[in-house]
C-alpha positions as CSV (number, residue, x, y, z in Angstrom):
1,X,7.6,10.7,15.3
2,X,5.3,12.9,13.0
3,X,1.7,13.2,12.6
4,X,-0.8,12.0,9.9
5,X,-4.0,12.5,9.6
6,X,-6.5,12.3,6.6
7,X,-10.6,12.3,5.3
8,X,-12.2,11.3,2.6
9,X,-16.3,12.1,1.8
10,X,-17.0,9.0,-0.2
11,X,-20.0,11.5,-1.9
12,X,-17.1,14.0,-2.8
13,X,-19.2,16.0,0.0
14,X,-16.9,19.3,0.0
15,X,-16.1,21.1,3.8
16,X,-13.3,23.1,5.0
17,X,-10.4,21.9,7.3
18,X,-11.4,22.7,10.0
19,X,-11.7,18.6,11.4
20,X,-8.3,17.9,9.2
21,X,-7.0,20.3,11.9
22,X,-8.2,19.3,14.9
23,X,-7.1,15.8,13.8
24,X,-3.4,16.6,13.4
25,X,-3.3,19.7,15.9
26,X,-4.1,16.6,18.8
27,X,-0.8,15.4,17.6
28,X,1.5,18.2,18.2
29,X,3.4,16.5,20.5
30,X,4.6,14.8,16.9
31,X,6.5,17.4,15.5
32,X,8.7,20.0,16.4
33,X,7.8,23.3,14.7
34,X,9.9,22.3,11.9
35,X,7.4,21.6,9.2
36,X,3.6,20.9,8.9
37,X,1.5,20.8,5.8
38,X,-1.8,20.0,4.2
39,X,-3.4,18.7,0.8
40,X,-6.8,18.9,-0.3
41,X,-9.1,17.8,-2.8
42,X,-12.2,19.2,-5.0
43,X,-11.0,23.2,-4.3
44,X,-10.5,24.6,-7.7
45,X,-14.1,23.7,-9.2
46,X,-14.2,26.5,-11.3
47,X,-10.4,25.3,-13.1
48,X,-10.9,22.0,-12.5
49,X,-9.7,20.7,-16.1
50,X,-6.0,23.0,-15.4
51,X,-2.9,21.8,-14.0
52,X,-3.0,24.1,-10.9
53,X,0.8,25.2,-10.1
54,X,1.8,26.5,-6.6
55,X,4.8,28.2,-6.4
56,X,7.0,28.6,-3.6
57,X,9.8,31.6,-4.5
58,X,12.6,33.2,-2.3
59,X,11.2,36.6,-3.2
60,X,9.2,38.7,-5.1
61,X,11.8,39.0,-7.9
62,X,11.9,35.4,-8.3
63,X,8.1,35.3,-9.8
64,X,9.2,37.3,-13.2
65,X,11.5,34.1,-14.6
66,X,9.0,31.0,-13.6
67,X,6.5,33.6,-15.6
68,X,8.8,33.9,-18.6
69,X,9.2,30.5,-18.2
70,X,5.2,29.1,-17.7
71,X,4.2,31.6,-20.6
72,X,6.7,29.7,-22.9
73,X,5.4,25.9,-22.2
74,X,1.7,26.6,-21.1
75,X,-1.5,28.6,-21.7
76,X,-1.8,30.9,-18.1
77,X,-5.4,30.9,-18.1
78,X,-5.1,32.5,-14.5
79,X,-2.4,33.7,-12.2
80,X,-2.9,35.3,-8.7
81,X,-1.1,35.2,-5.0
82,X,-1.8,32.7,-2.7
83,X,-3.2,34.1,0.1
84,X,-1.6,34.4,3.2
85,X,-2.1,35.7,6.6
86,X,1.1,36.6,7.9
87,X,0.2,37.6,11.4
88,X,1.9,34.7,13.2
89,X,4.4,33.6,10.6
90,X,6.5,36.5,9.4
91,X,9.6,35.2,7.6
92,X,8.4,33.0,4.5
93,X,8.8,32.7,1.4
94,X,6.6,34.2,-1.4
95,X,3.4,32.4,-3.1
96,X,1.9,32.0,-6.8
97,X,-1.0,30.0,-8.4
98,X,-1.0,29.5,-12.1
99,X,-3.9,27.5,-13.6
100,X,-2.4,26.1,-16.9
101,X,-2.7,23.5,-19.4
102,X,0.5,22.6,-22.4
103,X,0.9,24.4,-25.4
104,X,0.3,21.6,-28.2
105,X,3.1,23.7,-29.7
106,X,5.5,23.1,-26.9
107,X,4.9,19.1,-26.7
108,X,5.0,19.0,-30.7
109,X,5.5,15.8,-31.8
110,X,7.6,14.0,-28.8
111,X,5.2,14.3,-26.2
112,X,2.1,12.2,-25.9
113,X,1.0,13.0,-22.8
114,X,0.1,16.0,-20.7
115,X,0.9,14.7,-17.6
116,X,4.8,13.6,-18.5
117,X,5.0,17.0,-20.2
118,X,3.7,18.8,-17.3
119,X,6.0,16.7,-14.9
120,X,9.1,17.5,-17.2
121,X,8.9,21.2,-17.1
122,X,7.9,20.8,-13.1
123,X,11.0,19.0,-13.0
124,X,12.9,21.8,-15.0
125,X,11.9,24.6,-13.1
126,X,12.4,23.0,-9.5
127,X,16.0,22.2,-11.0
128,X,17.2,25.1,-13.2
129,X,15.4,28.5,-11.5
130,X,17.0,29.7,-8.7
131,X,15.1,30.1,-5.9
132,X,11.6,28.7,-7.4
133,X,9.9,25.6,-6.5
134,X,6.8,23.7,-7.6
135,X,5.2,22.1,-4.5
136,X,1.9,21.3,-6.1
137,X,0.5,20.6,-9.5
138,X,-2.4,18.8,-9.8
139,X,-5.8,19.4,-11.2
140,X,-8.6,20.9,-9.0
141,X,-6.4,20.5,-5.6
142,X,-4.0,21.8,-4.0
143,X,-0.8,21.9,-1.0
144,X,-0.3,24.2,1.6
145,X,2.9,23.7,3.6
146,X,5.7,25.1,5.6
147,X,7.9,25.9,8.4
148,X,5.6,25.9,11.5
149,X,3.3,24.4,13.8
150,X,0.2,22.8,12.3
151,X,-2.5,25.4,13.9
152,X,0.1,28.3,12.7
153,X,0.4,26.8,9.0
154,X,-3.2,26.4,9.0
155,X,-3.7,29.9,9.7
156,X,-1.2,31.3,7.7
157,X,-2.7,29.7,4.3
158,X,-6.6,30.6,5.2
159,X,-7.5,27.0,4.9
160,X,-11.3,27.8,6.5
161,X,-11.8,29.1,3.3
162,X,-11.3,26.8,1.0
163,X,-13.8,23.2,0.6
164,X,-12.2,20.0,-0.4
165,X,-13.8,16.2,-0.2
166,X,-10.8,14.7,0.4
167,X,-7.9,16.3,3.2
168,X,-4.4,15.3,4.6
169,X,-2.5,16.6,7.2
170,X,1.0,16.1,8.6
171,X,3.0,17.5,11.2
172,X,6.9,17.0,11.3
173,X,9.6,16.3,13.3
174,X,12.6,16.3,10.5
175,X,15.7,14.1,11.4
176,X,17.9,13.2,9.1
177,X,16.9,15.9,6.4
178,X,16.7,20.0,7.0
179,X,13.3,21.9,8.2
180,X,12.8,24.4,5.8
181,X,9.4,25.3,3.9
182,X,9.6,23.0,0.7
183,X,11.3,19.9,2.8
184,X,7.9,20.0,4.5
185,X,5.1,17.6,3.9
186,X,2.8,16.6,1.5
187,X,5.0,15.9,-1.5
188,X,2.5,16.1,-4.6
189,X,3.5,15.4,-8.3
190,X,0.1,15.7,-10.7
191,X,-2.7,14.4,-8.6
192,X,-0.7,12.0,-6.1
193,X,0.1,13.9,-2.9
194,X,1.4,12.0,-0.1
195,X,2.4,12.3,3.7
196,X,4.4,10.0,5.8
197,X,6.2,8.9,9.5
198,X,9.7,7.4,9.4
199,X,13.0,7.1,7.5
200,X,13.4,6.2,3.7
201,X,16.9,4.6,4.2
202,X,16.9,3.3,1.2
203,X,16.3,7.0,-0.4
204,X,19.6,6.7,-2.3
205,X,18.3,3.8,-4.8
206,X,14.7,5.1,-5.2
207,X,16.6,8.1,-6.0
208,X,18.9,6.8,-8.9
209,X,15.9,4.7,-10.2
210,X,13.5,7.8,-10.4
211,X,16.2,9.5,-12.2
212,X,16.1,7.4,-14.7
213,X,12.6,8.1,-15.6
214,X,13.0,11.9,-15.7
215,X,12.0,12.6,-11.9
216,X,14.1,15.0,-10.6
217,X,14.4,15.1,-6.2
218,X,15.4,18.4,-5.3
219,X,13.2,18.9,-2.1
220,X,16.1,17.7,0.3
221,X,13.8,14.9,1.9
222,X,13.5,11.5,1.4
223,X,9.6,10.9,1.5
224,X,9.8,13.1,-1.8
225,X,10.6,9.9,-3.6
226,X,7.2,7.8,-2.6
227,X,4.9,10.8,-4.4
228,X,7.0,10.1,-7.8
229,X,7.2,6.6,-7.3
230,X,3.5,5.8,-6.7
231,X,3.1,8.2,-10.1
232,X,5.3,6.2,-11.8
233,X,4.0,2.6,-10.9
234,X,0.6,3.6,-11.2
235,X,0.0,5.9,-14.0
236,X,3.1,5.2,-16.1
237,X,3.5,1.5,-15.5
238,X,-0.1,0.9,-15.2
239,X,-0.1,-1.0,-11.8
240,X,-3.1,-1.3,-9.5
241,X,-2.9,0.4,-6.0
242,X,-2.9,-3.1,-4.6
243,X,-0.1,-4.4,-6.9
244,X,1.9,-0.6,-6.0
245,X,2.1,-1.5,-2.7
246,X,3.8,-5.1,-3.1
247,X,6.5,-2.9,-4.9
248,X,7.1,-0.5,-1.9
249,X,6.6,-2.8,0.9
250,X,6.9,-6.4,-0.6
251,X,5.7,-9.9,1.6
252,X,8.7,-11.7,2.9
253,X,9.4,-14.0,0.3
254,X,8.3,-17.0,2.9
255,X,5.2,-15.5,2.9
256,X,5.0,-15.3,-1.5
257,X,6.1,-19.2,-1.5
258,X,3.2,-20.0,1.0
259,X,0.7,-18.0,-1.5
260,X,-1.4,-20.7,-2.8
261,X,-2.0,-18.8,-6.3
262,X,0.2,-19.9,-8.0
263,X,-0.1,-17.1,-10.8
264,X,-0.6,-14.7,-7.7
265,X,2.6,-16.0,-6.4
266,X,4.2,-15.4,-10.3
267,X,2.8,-12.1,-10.2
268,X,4.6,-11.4,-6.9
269,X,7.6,-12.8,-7.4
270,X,7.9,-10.9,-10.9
271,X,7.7,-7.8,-9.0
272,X,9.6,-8.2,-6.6
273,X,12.5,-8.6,-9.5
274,X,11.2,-5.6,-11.9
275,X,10.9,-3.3,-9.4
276,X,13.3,-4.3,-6.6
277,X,14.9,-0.8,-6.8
278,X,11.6,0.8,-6.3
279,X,11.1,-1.2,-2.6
280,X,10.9,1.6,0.2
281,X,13.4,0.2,3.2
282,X,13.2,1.3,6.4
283,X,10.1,2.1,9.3
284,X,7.4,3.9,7.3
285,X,3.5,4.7,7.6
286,X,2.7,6.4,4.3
287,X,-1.1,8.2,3.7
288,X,-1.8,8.8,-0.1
289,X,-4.3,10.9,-1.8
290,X,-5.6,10.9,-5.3
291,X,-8.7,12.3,-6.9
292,X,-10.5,8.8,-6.5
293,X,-9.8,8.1,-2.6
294,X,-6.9,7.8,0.2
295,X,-4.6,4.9,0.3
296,X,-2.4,4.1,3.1
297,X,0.4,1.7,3.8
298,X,3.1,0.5,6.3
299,X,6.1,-1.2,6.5
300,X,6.3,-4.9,6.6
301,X,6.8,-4.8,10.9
302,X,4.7,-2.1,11.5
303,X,7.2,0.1,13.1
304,X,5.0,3.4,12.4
305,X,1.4,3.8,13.3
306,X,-1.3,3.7,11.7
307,X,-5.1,3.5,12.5
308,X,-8.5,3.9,10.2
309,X,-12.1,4.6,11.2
310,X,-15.4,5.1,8.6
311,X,-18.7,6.4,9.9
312,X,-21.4,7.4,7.1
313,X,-20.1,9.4,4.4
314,X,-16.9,9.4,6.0
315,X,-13.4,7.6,6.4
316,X,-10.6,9.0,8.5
317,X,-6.9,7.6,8.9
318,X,-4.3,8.9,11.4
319,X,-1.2,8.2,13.3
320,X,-3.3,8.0,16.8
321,X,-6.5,6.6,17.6
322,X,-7.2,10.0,19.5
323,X,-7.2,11.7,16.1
324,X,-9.6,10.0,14.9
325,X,-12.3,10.5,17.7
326,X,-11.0,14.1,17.3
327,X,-12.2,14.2,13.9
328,X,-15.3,12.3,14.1
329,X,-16.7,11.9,17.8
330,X,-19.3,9.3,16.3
331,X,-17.1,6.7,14.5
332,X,-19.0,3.3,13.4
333,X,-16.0,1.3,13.0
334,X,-12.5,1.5,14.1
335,X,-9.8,-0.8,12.2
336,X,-6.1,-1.5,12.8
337,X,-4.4,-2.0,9.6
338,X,-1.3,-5.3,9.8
339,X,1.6,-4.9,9.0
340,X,2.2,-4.1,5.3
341,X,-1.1,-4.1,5.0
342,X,-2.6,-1.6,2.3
343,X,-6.0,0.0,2.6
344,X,-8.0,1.9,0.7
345,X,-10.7,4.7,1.0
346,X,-12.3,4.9,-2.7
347,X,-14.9,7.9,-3.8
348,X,-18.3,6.0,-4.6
349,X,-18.3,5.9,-8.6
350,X,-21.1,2.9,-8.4
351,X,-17.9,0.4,-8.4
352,X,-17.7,-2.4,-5.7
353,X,-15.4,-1.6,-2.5
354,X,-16.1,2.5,-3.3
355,X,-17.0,3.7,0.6
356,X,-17.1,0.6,1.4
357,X,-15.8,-1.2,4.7
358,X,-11.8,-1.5,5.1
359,X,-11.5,-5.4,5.1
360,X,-13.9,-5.4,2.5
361,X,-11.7,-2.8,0.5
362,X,-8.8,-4.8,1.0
363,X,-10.6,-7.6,-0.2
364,X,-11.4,-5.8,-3.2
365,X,-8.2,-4.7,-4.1
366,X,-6.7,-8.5,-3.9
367,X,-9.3,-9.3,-6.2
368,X,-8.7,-6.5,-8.7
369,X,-4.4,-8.0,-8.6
370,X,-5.5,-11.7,-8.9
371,X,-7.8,-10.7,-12.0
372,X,-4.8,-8.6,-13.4
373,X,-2.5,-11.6,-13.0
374,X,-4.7,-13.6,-14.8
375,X,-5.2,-11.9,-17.7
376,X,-1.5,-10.9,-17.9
377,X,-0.7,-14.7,-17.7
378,X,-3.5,-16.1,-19.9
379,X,-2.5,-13.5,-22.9
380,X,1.3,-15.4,-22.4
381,X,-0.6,-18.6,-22.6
């Protein structure tokens, strides 16, 4: 079950939710009132350079210790309430923003980087304060989730009022793992925010392996661990998108002995050793978003939908066809993805394959992997 739905303006073309919503509100029959959530993209302009926090807290009381503790590690430069519109929705939990950036005095010497100093103390305070929990901290976007039916989640966050380029959307139907508001989708670490259909059976490995690198899962749902692990191939390790995606949802190895590459077929199978604890088992569709596009994959059979349409400016993925006309009655082309394979919506930056068609895309991004293998072989040489 579940719902996903995405858009992307390839022109970073800002507009409220109001097509995100019709796109995943079609899908209702998805979920069961147990969760439902969006991310956008481009919202914060004016704090655009700040990590923007938001806080989910039992209760009011709650809000005094993650101050205490925000003040200590970061610079506040603004703080307010999330706004709400209770109406519908009347037992919830209570709602911060802090726009921050590290105090150089609290990395000192050990820590290089302001993202893995800004994920450690995300980590901290989603495992050490009580009843606090950090659902979102990237720059200049933002996620809005909870207990409740898409339309009502919608609603109760005031989403017609904020603009983004790039939105997702998911509507849930929890199995395995509890409803309740942070379990809900998207999960977001720095600027990767993902949504996603199916089971991670294979959550206890990615789990232990994560751990390993400092990510802490405390969100009581297995899809958690995709958002850390696509942060942790991709910005930590360096991998492309393309070469991301062979770690989560690796060929068959019949297919990587037919690859006719042969440093192509090196590069595969020497990440399909690294990273064999990092491979995502189980049925899975997974929708991505990061400041530069949307990026979506399934599992090697295809056992989740997915389906991807561009017209103009725009590209739109979603569990169901339907969606997609529901989000853009005009659509130029229509494309369903194979199995395992990965596509990818990029903002136009003047590169090749930004806004460009979906084979073409994919074409791109093979490219991009056969170039990296190449110059990662040739400087063995």
């Amino acid at each position: 079950m579940c719902g996903i739905a995405g858009l992307i303006s390839h022109f970073r073309n800002r507009e409220n939710g109001e097509r995100i919503k019709r796109g995943i509100v079609l899908q209702n029959d998805r979920g069961n009132g147990l969760g439902a959530g969006y991310a956008a993209y481009g919202i914060y302009p004016d704090y655009k350079e700040l990590y923007a926090l938001h806080l989910m807290m039992d209760n009011p009381g709650c809000a005094s210790r993650a101050k205490v503790f925000l003040h200590q590690h970061f610079t506040v430069h603004h703080t307010d309430d999330i706004p709400i519109w209770d109406r519908e929705i009347k037992d919830h939990p209570y709602f911060k923003i802090f726009f921050v950036e590290p105090k150089a005095s609290a990395m000192g010497d050990y820590w290089s980087s302001a993202d893995d100093f800004t994920i450690d103390r995300v980590m901290q305070i989603n495992e050490r304060l009580e009843g606090v929990y950090v659902f979102s901290s990237g720059k200049n976007m933002g996620c809005f989730k909870g207990v409740g039916e898409p339309a009502a989640i919608y609603d109760f966050f005031k989403l017609d009022s904020y603009e983004g380029y790039i939105w997702l959307a998911h509507n849930r139907f929890p199995t395995n793992t509890p409803g309740w508001w942070g379990g809900a989708h998207p999960f977001n670490i720095l600027n990767w925010s993902i949504v996603h259909n199916g089971e991670i059976s294979s959550y206890g490995i990615n789990r232990r392996y994560l751990e390993g690198y400092g990510y802490s899962c405390r969100l009581q749902t297995d899809s958690e661990v995709v958002a850390y692990l696509l942060d942790l191939l991709i910005r930590r390790h360096g991998l492309s998108i393309y070469e991301a995606s062979l770690v989560l949802a690796p060929p068959y190895w019949s297919w990587t002995e037919r690859a006719v590459d042969e440093r192509l077929k090196e590069r595969l199978l020497a990440l399909k050793v690294i990273y064999e604890s990092a491979m995502l088992n189980g049925p899975f569709a997974v929708l991505g978003a990061f400041e530069g596009g949307l990026f979506s994959i399934t599992d090697n059979t295809k056992l989740r939908p997915m389906t991807i349409a561009r017209t103009g400016d725009f590209s739109y993925f979603a569990s169901e066809i339907a969606a997609l006309y529901e989000m853009e009655e005009d659509l130029e082309e229509v494309f369903a993805p194979r199995a395992g394979q990965p596509c990818l919506a990029l903002i136009d930056e003047g590169e090749k394959g930004g806004g460009a068609g979906f084979n073409s895309a994919v074409d791109y991004l093979q490219h991009r992997a056969r170039d990296s293998a190449e110059r990662e072989f040739s400087s063995k040489e």
